[in-house]
C-alpha positions in Angstrom: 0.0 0.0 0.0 3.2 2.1 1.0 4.6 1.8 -2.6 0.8 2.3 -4.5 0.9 5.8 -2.5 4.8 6.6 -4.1 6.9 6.2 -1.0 9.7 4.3 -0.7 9.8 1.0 1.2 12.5 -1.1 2.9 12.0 -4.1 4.4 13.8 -6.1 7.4 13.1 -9.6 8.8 14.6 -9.2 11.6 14.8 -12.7 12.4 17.6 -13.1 10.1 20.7 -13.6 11.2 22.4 -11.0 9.7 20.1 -8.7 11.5 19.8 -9.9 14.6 23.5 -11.3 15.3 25.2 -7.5 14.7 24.3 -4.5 17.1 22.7 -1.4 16.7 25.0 0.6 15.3 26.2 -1.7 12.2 22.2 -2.3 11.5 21.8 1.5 11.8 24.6 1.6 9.1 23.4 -0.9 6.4 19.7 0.9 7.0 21.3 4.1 5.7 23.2 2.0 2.8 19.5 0.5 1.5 18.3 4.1 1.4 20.6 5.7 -0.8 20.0 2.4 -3.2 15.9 2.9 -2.8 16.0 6.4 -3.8 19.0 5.5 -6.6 21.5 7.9 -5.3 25.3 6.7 -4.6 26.1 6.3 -0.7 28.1 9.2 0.8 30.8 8.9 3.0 29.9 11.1 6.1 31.8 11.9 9.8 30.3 11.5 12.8 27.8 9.5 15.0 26.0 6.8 13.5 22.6 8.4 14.5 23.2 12.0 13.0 24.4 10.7 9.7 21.0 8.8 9.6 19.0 12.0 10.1 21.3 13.8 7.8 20.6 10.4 5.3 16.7 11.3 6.1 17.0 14.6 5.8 18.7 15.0 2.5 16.6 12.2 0.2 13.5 12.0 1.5 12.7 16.1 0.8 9.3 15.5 -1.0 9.2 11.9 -1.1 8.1 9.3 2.1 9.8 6.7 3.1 8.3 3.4 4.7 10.6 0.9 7.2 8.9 -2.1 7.8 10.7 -4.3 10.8 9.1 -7.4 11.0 9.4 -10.3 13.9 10.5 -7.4 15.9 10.8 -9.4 18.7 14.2 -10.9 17.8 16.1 -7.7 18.2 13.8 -6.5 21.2 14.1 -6.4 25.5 12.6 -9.8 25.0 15.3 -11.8 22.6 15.8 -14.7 23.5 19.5 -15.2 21.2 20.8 -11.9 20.8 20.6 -10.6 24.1 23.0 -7.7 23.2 19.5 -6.4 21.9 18.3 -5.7 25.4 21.0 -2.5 25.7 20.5 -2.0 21.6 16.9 -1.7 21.3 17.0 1.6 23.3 19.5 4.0 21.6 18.1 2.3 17.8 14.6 3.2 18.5 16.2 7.0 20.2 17.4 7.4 16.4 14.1 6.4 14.8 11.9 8.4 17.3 14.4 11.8 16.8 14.2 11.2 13.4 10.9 11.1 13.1 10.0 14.2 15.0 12.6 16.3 12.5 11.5 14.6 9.3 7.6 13.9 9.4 8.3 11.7 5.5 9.2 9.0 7.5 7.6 6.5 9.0 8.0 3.0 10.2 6.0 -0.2 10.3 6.6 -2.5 13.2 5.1 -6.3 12.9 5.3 -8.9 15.6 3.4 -12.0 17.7 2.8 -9.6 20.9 3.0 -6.1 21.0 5.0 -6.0 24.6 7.6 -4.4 22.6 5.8 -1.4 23.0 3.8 -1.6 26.1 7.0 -1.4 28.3 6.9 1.5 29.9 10.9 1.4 30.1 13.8 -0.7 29.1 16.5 -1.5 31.8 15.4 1.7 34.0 15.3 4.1 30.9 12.3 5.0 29.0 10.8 3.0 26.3 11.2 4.5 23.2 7.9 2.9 21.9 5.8 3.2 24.0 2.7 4.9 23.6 3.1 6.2 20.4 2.5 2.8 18.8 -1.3 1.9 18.0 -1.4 -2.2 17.8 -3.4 -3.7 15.6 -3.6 -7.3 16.0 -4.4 -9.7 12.8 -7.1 -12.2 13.9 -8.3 -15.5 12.0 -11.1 -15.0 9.4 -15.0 -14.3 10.2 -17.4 -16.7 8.9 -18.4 -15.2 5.7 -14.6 -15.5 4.6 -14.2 -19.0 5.1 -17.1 -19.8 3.3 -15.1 -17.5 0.6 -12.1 -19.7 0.9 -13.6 -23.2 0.8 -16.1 -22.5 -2.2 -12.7 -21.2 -4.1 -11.0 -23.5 -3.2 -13.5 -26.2 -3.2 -14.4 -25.5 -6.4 -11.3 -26.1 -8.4 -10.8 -29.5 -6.6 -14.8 -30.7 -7.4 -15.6 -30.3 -3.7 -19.2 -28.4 -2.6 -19.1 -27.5 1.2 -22.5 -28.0 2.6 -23.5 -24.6 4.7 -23.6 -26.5 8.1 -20.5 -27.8 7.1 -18.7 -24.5 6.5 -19.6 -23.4 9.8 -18.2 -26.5 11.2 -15.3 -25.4 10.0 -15.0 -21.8 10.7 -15.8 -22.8 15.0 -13.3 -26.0 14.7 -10.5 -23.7 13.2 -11.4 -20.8 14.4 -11.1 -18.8 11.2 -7.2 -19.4 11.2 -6.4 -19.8 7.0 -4.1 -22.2 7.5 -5.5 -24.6 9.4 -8.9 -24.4 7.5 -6.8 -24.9 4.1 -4.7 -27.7 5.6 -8.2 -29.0 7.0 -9.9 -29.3 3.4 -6.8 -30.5 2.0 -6.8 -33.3 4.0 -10.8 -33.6 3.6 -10.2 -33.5 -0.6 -7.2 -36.1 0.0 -9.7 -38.5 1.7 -12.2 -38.5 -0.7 -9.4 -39.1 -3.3 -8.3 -42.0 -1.6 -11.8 -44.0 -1.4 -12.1 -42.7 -5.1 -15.5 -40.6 -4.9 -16.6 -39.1 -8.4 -16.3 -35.7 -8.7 -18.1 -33.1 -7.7 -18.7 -34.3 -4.5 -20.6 -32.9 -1.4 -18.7 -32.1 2.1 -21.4 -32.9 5.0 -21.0 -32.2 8.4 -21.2 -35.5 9.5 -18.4 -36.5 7.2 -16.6 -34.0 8.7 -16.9 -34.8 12.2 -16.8 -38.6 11.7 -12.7 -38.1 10.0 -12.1 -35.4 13.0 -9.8 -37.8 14.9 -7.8 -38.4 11.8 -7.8 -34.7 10.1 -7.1 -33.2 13.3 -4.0 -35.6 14.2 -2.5 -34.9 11.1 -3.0 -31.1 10.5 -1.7 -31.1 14.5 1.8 -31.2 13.1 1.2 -27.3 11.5 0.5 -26.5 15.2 3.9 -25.3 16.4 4.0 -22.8 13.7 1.2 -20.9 15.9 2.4 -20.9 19.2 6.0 -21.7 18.8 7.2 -17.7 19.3 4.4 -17.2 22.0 6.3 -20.0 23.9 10.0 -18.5 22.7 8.9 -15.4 23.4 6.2 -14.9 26.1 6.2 -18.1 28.4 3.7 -16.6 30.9 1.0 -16.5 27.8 1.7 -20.2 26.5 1.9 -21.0 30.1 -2.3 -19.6 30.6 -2.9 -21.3 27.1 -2.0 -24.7 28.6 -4.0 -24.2 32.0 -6.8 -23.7 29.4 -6.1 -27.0 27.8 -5.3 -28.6 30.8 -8.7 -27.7 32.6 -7.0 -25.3 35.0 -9.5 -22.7 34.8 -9.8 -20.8 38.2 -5.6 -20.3 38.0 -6.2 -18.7 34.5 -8.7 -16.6 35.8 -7.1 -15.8 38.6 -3.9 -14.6 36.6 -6.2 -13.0 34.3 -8.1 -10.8 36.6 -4.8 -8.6 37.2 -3.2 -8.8 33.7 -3.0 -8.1 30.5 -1.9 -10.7 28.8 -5.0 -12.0 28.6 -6.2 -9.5 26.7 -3.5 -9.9 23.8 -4.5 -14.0 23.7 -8.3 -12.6 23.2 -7.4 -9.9 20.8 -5.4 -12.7 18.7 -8.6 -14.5 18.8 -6.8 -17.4 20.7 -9.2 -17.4 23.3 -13.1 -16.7 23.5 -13.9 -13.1 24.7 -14.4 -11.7 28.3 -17.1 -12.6 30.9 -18.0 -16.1 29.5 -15.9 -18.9 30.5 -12.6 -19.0 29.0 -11.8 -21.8 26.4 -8.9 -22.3 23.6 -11.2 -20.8 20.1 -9.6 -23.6 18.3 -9.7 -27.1 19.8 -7.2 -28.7 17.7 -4.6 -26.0 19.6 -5.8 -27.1 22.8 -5.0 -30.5 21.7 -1.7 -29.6 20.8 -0.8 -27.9 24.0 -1.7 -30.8 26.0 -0.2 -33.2 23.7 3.3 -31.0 24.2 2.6 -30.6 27.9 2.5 -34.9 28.1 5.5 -34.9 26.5 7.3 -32.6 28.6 6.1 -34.1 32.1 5.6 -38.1 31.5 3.4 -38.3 34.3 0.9 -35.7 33.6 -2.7 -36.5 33.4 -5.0 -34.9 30.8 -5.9 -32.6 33.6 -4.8 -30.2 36.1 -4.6 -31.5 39.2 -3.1 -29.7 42.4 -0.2 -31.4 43.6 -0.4 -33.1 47.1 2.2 -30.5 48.9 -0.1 -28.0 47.2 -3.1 -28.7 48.6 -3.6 -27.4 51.9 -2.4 -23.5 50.3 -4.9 -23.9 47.4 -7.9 -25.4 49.8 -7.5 -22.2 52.1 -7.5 -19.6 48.9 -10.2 -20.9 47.7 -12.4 -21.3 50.6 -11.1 -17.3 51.7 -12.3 -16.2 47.8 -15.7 -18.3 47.2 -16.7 -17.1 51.1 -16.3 -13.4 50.6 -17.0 -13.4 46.5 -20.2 -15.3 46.6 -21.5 -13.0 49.6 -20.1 -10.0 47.2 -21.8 -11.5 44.5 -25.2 -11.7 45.7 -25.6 -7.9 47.0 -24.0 -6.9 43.6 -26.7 -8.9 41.7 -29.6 -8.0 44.3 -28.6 -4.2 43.6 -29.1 -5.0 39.9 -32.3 -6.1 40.5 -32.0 -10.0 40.3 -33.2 -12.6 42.6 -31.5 -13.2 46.4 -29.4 -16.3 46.8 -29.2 -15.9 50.9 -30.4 -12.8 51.8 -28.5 -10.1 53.8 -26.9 -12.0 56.4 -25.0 -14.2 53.5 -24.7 -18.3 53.6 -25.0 -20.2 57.0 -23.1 -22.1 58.6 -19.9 -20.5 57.1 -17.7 -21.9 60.2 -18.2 -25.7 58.9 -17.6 -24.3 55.1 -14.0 -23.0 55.9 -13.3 -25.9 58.3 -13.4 -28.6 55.3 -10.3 -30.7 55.0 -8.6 -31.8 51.6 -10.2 -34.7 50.5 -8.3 -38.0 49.8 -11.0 -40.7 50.6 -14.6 -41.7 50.2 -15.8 -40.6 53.8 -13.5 -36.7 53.3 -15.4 -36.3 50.0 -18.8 -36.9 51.4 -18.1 -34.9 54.4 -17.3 -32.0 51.7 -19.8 -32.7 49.6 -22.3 -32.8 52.7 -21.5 -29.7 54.2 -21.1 -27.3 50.9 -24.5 -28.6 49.8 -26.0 -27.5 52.9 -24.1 -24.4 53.0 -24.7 -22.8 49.6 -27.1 -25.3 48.0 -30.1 -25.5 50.3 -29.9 -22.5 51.5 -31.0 -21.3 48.1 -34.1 -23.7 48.0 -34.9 -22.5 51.9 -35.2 -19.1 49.9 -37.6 -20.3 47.3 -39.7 -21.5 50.2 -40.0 -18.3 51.7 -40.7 -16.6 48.4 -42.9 -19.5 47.7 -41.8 -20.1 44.8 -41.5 -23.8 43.4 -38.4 -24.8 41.9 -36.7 -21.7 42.9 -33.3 -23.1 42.2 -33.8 -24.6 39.0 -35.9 -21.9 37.1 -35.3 -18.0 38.9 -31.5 -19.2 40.3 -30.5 -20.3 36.9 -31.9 -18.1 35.2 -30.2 -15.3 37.0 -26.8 -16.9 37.3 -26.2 -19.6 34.9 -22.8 -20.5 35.3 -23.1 -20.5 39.0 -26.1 -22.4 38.9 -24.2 -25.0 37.2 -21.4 -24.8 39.7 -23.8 -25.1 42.7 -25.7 -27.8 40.1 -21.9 -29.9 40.2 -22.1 -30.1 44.2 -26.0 -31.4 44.0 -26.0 -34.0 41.5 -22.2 -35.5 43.1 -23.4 -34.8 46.5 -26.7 -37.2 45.8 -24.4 -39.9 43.8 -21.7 -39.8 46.9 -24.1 -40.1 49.5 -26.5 -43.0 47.3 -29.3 -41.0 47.2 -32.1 -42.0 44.7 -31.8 -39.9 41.5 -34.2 -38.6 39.0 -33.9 -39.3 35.3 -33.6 -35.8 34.8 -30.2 -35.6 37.9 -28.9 -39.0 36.4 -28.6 -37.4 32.7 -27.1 -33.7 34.5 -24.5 -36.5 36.3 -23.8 -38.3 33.1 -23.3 -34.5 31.4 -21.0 -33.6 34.2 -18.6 -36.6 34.3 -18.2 -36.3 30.6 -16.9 -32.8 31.0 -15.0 -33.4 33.9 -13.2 -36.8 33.6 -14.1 -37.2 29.4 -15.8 -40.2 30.4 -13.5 -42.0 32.1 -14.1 -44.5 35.2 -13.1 -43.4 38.7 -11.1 -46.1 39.3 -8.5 -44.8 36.6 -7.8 -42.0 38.4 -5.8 -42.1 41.3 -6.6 -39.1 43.2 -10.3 -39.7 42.2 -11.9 -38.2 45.2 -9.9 -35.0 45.6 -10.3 -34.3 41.6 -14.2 -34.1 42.5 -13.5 -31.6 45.5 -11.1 -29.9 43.0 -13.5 -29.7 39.8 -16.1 -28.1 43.0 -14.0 -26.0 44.2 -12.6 -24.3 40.9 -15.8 -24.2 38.9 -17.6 -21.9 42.2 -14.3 -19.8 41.9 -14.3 -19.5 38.1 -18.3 -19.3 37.7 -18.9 -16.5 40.5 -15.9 -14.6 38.9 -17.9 -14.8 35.7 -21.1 -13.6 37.2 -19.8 -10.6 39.1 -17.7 -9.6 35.4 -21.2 -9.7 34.4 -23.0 -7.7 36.4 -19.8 -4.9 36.7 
């Protein structure tokens, strides 16, 4: 677009060795070289600091004409490199030049491309001022809307005899979440299948097709993974490190690192993740699959899930009990001041002296003693409520209506509470239990889990921490 307008471009990959290997100065030097070539003039051989013969370069060529300098992969010759590290002392007195510059000679500008725009949200660099920051507007490129990918796939689809079905397309855009190359690599793989059983062409992509070869597509297109996250893991470890507590399960740590930082809000802008006050998730599930995949490879004896190790346990039971206690009490004044229903009334949950009292659970008898007491702490307290509204069914149509994701955290304690404890169960708390094991252990038997018991006071625990966060986002 830079060239279309007239100006002058030059363009850096700064990933390239012999970018990122030299220092400041001898980058600030072959800069200067490329410009004399872009505007076709011969190079001059000048005196003085490396910095005033660039603005004395800018100065004398530019005159009418506007020059672009596109850096891209900035973050290889940045505070952050993670091989050059003489770029944590260089990035400072480079970007001085290009800021100087640029205040004295408006025809220039510069272009600056990366995978996370800290670069230029550090206030300062080692103690001095951050050249970049605030004068750099990020704009962060995000995976294609729906209406795009069902641009791509018709094109595409078209030339190699394949019709997407509509449902199908939208299958598509929420599996892949808009990202072009895992969609293309995606119907590749779907066109390469048909090949191989030797269907005629033109042939017609259904969603069930799609979903029946998901195991398959998705283990293969799994190795174009890494060229997604691999420089958010060089680069920004804290990031990856909330993506895989995401695939991992670990919720209520990713929200709790969330509440107080901003990284979170580059991994939503990116479209990695869903957006704000719904329950976090990975937007593309293949990615989540990958992360846990490379998290299982790093630590043999990981499970599929998060789970608080045992010298852990008795710090993490205490924070949570402290935050559910005073959040869900903060909660329900915030939503009765809104104008939605009471959960306890003004004097908050009873009994709160047995709640914070509960022990990490390790056996059968600890996890019905949990399950016992949080039920009648925050559970029937709720349908004692209804009572006194007299309202039938208070719970499950005016409580979830009002706080749906805390209903079904308070819904998790019930239904395991009345399995735990053998109490006769509806049809309609026997399908909730089945839902709930599927999403908690993927199906899997109790008895393949060796911390079993505490995994059910931990999937309690985190989901009231997570789902009241939620609520009260909601109602801020």
């Amino acid at each position: 677009m830079s060239q279309a307008d007239g100006a002058k471009v030059l363009y850096y990959d700064c990933k390239d060795p012999a970018i990122r290997t030299i220092g400041w100065v001898d980058f600030l030097e072959q800069i200067i070289l490329d410009m004399y070539y872009a505007f076709g003039r011969r190079p001059k051989t000048q005196e003085g600091h490396v910095s005033r013969r660039f603005k004395n370069a800018v100065g004398e060529l530019c005159g009418e004409d506007n020059l672009c300098i596109i850096f891209d992969e900035i973050e290889w010759v940045s505070p952050v490199a993670v091989i050059d590290k003489h770029w944590h002392k260089d990035f400072v007195p480079f970007w001085q030049t290009m800021w100087t510059t640029q205040s004295e000679h408006r025809q220039i500008s510069f272009i600056i491309a990366g995978v996370n725009p800290t670069v230029t949200e550090m206030a300062e660099v080692d103690g001095v001022q951050n050249p970049l920051f605030g004068i750099i507007a990020p704009k962060f490129l995000t995976g294609l809307d729906e209406g795009d990918v069902r641009t791509m796939l018709n094109k595409f689809g078209k030339r190699m005899g394949l019709r997407f079905d509509n449902d199908a397309i939208s299958y598509m855009f929420r599996r892949y979440g808009g990202h072009p190359m895992l969609t293309r690599m995606a119907g590749s793989y779907v066109n390469a299948a048909l090949r191989a059983k030797g269907d005629r062409r033109p042939v017609r992509v259904l969603t069930d097709q799609l979903v029946e070869s998901e195991p398959e597509r998705e283990a293969e297109i799994m190795y174009y993974c890494p060229h997604i996250v691999s420089e958010l893991n060089k680069f920004y470890p804290d990031e990856y490190e909330m993506l895989e507590w995401l695939a991992t399960g670990n919720e209520a740590d990713f929200h709790e690192f969330a509440a107080n930082n901003d990284y979170v809000r580059h991994l939503r802008d990116y479209g990695l993740i869903n957006p704000s006050n719904e329950k976090a998730k990975i937007q593309i599930p293949v990615l989540a699959r990958y992360i846990l995949a490379e998290r299982r490879k790093a630590d043999k004896e990981a499970e599929e899930f998060y789970v608080v190790p045992t010298g852990s346990r008795e710090r993490w039971l205490r924070n949570r009990l402290d935050r559910i206690g005073t959040d869900i009490r903060r909660l329900d004044k915030m939503g009765v001041a809104k104008g939605k229903v009471a959960l306890y009334g003004q004097n908050g949950f009873p009994e709160a002296e047995k709640l914070f009292a509960v022990k990490a659970v390790d056996d059968q008898p600890s996890l019905e003693t949990f399950l016992n007491t949080f039920n009648r702490c925050l559970v029937e307290p709720i349908e004692s409520m209804g009572k006194s509204l007299t309202l039938r069914d208070y719970f499950w149509n005016e409580v979830k209506a009002a706080y749906p994701d805390l209903w079904d955290a308070l819904l998790r304690i019930k239904v395991y509470r009345n399995e735990a404890m053998h109490i006769d169960l509806t049809a309609r708390v026997t399908q909730q239990l089945s839902e709930m094991k599927a999403k908690d252990f993927m199906g899997r038997p109790p008895a393949s889990f060796v911390d079993y018991h505490f995994m059910v006071q931990q999937k309690v625990l985190d989901g009231l921490f997570v789902h009241i966060m939620i609520e009260m986002d909601r109602l801020m």
